[in-house]
C-alpha positions in Angstrom: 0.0 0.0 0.0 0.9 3.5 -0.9 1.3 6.4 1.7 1.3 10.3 0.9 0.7 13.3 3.9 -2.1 15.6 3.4 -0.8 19.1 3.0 -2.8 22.1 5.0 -4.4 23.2 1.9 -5.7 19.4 1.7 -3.4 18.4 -1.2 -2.2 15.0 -1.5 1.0 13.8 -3.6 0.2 10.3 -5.8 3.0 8.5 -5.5 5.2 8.0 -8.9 4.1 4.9 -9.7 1.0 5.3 -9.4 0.8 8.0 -11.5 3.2 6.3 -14.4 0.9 3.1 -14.1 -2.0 5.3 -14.8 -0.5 7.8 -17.6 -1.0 10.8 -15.2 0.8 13.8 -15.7 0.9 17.5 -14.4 -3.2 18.9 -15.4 -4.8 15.4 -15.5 -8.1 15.8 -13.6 -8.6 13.2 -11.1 -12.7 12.2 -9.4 -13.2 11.2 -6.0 -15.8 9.2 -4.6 -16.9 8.0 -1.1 -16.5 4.2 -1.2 -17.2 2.5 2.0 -15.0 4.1 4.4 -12.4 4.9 2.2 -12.3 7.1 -0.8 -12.0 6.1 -4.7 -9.3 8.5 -6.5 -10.2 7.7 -10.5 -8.9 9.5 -13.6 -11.3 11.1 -15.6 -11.0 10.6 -18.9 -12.4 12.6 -22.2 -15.7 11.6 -23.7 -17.5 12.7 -26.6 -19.2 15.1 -25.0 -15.9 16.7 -24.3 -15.8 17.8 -27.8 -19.2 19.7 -28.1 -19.4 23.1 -29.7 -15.5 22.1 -31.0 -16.8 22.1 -34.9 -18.8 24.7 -36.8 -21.7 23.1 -39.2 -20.2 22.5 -42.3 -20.7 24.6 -45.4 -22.9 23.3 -48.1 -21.2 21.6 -50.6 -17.9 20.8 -48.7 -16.5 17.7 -50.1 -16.2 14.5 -47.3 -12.1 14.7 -47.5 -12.6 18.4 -46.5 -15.2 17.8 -43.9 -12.4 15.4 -42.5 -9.7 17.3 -42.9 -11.3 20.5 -41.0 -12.7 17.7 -38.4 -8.6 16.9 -38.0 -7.4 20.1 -37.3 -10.6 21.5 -35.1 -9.8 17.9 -33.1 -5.8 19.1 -32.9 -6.7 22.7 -31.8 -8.8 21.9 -29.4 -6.6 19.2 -27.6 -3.4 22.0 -27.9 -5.5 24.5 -26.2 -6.5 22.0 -23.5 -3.0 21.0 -22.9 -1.8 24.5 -22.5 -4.6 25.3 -20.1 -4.1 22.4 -18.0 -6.8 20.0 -18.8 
């Protein structure tokens, strides 16, 4: 079993190997949830809905490679903004 302090702002530290076993890095949001009397530290991980209001409607007439190709780099934008904001 792993061991970290609670800090006096109520910060804990995950130990390293926890964090490399579970791909964790500096920004990754973490859930926690009452289980028993103990309490269940999970990764939260991106869903779909994660990506809403990322794409504009396409305009009429937009071939499917271009549809695909905007869909690309909306997807790429959107994950460099989130990594430079922390999340």
């Amino acid at each position: 079993m792993k061991t970290s302090r609670l800090t006096v702002k109520g910060q804990v530290t995950l130990p390293k190997e926890l964090r490399e076993r579970f791909g964790l890095g500096p920004g990754t949001r973490v859930a926690f949830d009452a289980e028993g009397d103990g309490i269940k530290v999970r990764p939260v991980r991106k869903t779909i809905l994660d990506w809403a209001g990322t794409l504009k409607s396409p305009e009429p007439g937009l071939s499917d490679d271009e549809i695909r190709r905007r869909v690309k780099n909306a997807v790429a934008d959107k994950v460099v903004r989130d990594l430079s904001h922390g999340g």
